[in-house]
N, C-alpha and C positions, 0 to 999 in steps of 0.2 A: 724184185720190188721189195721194197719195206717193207715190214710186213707192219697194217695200221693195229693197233693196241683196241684193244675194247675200252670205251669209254675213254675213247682221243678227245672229246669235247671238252672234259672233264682236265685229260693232259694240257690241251692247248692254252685252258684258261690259266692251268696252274704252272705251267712252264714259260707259259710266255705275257702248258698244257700246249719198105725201105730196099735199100739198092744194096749190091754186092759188095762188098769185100774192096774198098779203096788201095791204091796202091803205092797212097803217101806214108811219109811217117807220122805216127801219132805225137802226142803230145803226152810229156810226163808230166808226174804230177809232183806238189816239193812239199813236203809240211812249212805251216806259216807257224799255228797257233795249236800245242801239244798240250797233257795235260791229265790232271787226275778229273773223273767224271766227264760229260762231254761238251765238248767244244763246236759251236754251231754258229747258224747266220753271221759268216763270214763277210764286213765287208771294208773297202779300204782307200783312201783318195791318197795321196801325195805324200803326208805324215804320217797318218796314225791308219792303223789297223785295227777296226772295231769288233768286237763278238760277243755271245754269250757264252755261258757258263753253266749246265746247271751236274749238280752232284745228287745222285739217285740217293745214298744215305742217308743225307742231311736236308733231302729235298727240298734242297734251295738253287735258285736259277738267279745270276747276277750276271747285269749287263757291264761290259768291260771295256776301255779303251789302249793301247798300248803304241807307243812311235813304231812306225815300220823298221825303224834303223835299229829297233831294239832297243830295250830299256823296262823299266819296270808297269805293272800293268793300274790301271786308274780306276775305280770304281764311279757307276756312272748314276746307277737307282738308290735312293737315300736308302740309310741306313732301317732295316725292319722291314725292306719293301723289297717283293721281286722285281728282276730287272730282267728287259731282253730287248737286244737292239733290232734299228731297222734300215741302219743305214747312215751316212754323212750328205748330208744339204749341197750339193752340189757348189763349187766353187768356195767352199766355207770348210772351216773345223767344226761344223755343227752337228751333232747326231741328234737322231730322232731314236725313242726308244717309249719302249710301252712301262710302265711303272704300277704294279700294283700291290695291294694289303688282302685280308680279309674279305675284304667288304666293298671294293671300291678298284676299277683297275681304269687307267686313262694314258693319253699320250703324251708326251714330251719332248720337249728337246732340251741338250745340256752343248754348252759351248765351250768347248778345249781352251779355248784362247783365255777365256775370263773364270771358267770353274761355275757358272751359272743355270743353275736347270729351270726350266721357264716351263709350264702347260700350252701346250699348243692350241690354237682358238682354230674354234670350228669342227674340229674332229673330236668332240667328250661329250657325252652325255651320262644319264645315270645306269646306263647297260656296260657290256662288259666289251672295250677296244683293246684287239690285242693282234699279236703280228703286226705293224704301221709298216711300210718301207715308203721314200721319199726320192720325188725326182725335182727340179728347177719347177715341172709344172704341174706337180700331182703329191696328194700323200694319199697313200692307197691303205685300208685296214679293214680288217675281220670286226666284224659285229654279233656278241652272243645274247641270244633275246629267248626268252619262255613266251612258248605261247601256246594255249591250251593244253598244260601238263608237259608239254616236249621243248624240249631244244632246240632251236634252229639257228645257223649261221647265215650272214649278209655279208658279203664283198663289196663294200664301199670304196668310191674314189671321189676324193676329192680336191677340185681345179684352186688351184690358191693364190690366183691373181683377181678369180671374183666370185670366189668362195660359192661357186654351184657342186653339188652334192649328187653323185650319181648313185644308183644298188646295181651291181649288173646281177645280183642272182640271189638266191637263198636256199638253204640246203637245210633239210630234215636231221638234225645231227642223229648220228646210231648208224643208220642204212648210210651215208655219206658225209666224206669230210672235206673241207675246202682250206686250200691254202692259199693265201697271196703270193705269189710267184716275182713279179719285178715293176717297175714301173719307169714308163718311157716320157716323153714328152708328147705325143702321139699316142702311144699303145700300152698297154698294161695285161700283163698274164698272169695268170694263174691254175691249180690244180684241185681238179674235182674227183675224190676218189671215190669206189663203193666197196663193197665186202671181195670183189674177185680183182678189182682192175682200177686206174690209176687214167686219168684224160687232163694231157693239157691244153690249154685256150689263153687265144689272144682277142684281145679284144683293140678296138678301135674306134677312138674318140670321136673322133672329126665325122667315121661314116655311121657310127652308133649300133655297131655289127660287130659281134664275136664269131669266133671260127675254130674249133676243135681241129687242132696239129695231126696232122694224117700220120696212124702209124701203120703197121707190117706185122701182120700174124698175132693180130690182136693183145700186142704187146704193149704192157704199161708204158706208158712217157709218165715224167713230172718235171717238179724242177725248173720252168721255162724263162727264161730269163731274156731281156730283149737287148740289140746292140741297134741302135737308131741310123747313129753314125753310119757302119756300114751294112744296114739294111738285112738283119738278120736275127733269127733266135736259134739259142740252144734249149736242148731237152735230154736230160736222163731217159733213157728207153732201156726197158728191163726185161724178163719173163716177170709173169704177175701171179707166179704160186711158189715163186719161192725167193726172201730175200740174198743180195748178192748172186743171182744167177743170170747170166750175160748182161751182168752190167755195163755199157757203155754211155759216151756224151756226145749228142750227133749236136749239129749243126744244117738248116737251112731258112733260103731267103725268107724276105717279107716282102709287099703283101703276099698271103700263101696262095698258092696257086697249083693246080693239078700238075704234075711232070716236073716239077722243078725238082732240083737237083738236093739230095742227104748227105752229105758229108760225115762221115766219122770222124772226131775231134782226138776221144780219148776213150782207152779200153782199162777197164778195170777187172782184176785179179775175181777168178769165183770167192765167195765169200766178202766181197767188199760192194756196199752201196752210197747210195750217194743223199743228202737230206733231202726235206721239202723246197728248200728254196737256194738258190746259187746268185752269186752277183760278178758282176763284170766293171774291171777297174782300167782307165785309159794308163798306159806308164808312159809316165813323165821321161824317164829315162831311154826308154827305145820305142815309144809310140805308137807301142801294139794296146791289144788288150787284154787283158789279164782274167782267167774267169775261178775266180773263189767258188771252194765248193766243201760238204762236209762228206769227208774222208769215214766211211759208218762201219763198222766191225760188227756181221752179223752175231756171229760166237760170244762174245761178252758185250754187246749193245752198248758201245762206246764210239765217241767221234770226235774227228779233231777237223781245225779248219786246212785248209789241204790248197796251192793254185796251180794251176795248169797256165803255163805265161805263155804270150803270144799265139792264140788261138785264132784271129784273126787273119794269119800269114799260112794257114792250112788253106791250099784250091780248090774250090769245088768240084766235084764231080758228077 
C-alpha cells in the first residue's frame, strides 16, 4: 500500500494535498504521461489526455491537458493558482478541475474546444472542494470543513440534472483519509483509509446503500474505479505495511455479491504502486477499455500516468 503521509489533509488540500492464482494472461502496462515531479489523476476521452502535475521542489501542482496523438501539453488552472484535474464531461472536450490560491479553492470546468474556464454551479461554497471527478450524471468531490478545532473530510455527490446534493460520509481527518475514487451513472466509489489499512466502497444511488469491496487477508484495496457498461469495478489490492508489496489490479462484478468471481487484471513489479484514484476510458479505436492508472515508484516517491488497454477482454474466473 502507499504509505499515507502525516498530515495528508494538509497534502490533499495543497496538491489538489481473493481467489488463486488465474491462468490468463495479464495485462501490461505502457507509459502515457512521463515526467519530471509526478504525474497523476490520469484521465482521457478520444483527443486529449488530461492529468496533473505537481513538482515536490517548487511545490506547485498544475492541472494539464495534452492531445492523445501527442503534441504539446496546455495549461488548464489560471496563472498563480494550483491546478488538479478530475476528468473530461463525458461526450465533450470539457474538463473539470479543482482550482485554487491561498485562501480560496473551488471547481471548474475549462473547455478545449473554446479555451474558456467557467466555475462550475452548485458544487463551491466558501470551504475547501478538492478532488471533483465527473460523469454525464454526477460530479462527485471532497469537502474540507473545521469543526471544533479538527479537520474533517465530506464525500459529496452531486446529481446535475436536478442538482440534489448528497454526503455519503465524513471522516475525522488525522486517524482517516478519504479519496473520491470514480463516478458512474448509477454508482460512485471511493477510498477510506486509516493509520494500518486502506477499504474500498461503492456506493449506490438509486438503492441509497454503500458496500465495502470484500478483500483477502486483510489486505488493503483502493483505487476503485467503476465500468457501468460492463458491470464491473476494479481495485488496487496491496499488503497494507509496506508500500509496493504485492501490488496488483483485480477486477470484479457489480452489484457485489458473496462468491462472485476476482479476476486478476494486472501484476505489478515489488517496489511499484498504484495512486489513489484510476479511470477508465472506452477506445474508440478497438472498443475495449482502457484503465489509467498512476505508475508510483516507492524509492524516490515519483509517478507517472501509466494504461493498461483492454482490460475488459480478460474472463472471469
Amino acid at each position: 500500500m502507499r504509505r499515507i503521509l502525516a498530515g495528508a489533509v494538509v497534502l490533499s488540500t495543497c496538491l489538489v494535498a481473493l481467489t488463486a492464482s488465474v491462468a490468463h494472461a495479464l495485462v501490461p502496462i505502457e507509459p502515457v504521461i512521463t515526467g519530471k515531479g509526478e504525474q497523476y489523476r490520469g484521465f482521457a476521452n478520444e483527443t486529449y489526455v488530461v492529468y496533473t502535475n505537481w513538482v515536490r521542489r517548487t511545490k506547485t501542482s498544475t492541472a494539464y491537458a495534452r492531445p492523445l496523438a501527442g503534441g504539446p501539453k496546455q495549461r488548464l488552472n489560471a496563472a498563480g493558482t494550483g491546478g488538479n484535474v478530475g476528468g473530461i464531461d463525458p461526450g465533450t472536450n470539457t474538463v473539470i478541475l479543482q482550482q485554487w490560491n491561498r485562501r480560496r479553492s473551488g471547481i471548474y470546468f475549462y473547455d478545449l474546444d473554446t479555451d474558456v474556464r467557467t466555475k462550475a454551479a452548485g458544487v463551491n461554497s466558501k470551504k475547501w472542494e478538492w478532488n471533483p471527478l465527473i460523469s454525464s450524471t454526477f460530479i462527485v468531490y471532497a469537502l474540507e470543513h473545521l469543526r471544533h478545532g479538527d479537520w474533517y473530510t465530506s464525500l459529496k455527490v452531486f446529481r446535475r440534472d436536478n442538482s440534489v446534493t448528497r454526503a455519503l460520509g465524513t471522516w475525522r481527518a488525522g486517524p482517516n483519509e478519504m479519496f473520491p475514487g470514480s463516478a458512474g451513472d448509477r454508482y460512485v466509489t471511493y477510498t477510506v483509509c486509516n493509520r494500518r489499512t486502506c477499504f474500498a466502497y461503492l456506493y449506490d444511488w438509486e438503492t441509497k446503500t454503500k458496500q465495502r469491496i470484500p478483500t483477502e487477508n486483510r489486505k488493503a484495496q483502493y483505487a476503485p474505479v467503476i465500468d457501468e457498461s460492463n458491470s464491473t469495478v476494479y481495485f488496487t489490492r496491496s499488503a497494507p505495511d509496506r508500500c509496493g508489496r504485492g501490488v496488483n489490479i483485480w477486477q470484479r462484478p457489480i452489484p457485489l455479491a458473496g462468491g462472485d468471481p476476482v479476476t486478476k487484471i494486472v501484476a505489478l513489479p515489488a517496489g511499484i504502486d498504484t495512486g489513489w484514484e484510476s479511470s477508465l476510458t472506452a477506445n474508440g479505436g478497438t472498443g475495449e477499455m482502457d484503465l489509467y492508472i498512476e505508475r508510483w515508484v516507492c524509492a524516490n516517491r515519483t509517478g507517472d500516468v501509466y494504461v493498461a488497454r483492454g482490460v475488459d477482454t480478460i474472463p472471469p474466473t
